[in-house]
N, C-alpha and C positions, 0 to 999 in steps of 0.2 A: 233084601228089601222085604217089606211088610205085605205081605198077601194083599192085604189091604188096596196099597202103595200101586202095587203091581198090576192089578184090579182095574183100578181107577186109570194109569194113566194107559194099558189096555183100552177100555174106554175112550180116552181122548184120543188116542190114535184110529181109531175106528170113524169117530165123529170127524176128527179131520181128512181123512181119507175120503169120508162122503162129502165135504166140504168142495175137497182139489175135482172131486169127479161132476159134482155138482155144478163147479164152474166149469169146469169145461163143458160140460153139456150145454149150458147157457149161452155160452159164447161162438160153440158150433154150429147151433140155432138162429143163433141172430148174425151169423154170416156162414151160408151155405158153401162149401169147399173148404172149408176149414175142417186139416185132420193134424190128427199127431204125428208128431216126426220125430226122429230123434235128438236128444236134447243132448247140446253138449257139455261138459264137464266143468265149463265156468258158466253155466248158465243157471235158467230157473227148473225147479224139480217139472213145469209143465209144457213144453214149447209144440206149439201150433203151427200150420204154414198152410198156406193156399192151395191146394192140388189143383185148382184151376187154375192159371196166372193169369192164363189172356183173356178170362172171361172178366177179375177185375184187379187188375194190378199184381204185384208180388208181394211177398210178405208174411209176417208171422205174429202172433199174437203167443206171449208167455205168461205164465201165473207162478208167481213165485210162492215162499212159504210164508205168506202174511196171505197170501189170497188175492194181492193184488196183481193187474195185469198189465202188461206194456206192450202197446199195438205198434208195429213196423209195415205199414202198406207204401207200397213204392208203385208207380206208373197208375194210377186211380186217374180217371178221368176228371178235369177240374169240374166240370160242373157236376156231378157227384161230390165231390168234395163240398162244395160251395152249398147245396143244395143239405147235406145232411147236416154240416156245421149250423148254418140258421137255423134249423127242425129241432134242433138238439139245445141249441147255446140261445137262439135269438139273432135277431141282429146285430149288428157292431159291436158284439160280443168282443172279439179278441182285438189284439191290441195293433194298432194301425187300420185299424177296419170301421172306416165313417157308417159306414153302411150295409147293406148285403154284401156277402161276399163272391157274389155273381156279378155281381160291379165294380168289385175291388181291383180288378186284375192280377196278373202276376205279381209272385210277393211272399215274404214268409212272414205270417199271422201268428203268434201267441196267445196263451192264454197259461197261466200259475194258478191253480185252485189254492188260495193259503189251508183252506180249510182240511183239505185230504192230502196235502203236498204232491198233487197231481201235476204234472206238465202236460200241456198240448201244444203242438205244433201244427200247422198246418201248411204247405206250399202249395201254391198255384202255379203249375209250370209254364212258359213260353219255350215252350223245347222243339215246336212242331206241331209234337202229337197231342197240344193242350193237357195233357197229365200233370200230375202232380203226386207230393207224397203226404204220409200223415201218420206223427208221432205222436202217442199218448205213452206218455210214462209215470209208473206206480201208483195209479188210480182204483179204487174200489172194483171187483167184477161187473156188480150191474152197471156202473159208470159207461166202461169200457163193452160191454154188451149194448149199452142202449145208442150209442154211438155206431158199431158194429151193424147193428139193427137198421139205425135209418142208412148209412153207408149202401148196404144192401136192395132196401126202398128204393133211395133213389137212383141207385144202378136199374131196377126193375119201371120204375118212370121212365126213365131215357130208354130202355130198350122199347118200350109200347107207345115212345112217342116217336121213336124212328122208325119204327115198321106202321105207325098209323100213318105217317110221312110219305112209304112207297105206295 
């Protein structure tokens, strides 16, 4: 290969490597307990998981080699769910959803980005414990951060409204 050649795509590897690290820092940030784990061998070059579980759910967030990331939280408290879904999307955003999704009840909510060919899922569990899960698949990083972000938020509401409670 041409010096040149070899040069430049030196370069884009370098710039993508700031890219993969870039995002995950982003996405670390905009949900506290999020660390690397390791990634397995049919998966994406970046996989994430909660090191906290019981503080909000389980799960794992991946960044694959487009840069895109697919979030898996499992056991989220619904109204955390409900609460960062409207912050984020709006109201009656996703599909089945007249209205807030604090009102929606148990239920599994969509939403198809055509534009990013993102997926979102959402469940509201009637299991007991009020939990629920929430898939985002092959969405943009900031997408899947700003999501992450309010997630976050409003797990940080509910804890300051139950201890303003006792």
């Amino acid at each position: 290969m041409k010096p040149t050649v070899t040069e430049a795509l030196a370069e884009w590897k370098d710039a993508w490597d700031e890219l993969q690290s870039s995002a995950v820092n982003a996405l670390c940030l905009a949900l506290p307990g999020l660390d690397h784990t390791k990634t397995p061998t049919y998966c994406c070059p970046v996989m994430l998981n909660i090191s906290k579980p019981n503080d909000l759910g389980d799960g794992r967030v991946c960044v694959d080699d487009d840069t895109r990331a697919t979030v898996e939280l499992n056991d989220v408290p619904n109204e955390v769910i409900a609460e960062a879904v409207d912050a984020v999307f709006g109201i009656a955003w996703f599909d089945q959803a007249e209205g807030p999704l604090e009102d929606a009840g148990p239920g599994t909510y969509n939403y198809d980005d055509e534009q990013t060919g993102g997926e979102y899922e959402v469940v509201l569990g009637d299991n007991g414990t009020n939990t629920g899960r929430v898939y985002v698949g092959y969405v943009p990083v900031p997408y899947a951060a700003e999501l992450l972000d309010a997630i976050s938020t409003a797990r940080e509401r509910q804890v300051q409204r139950a201890t303003a409670g006792d």
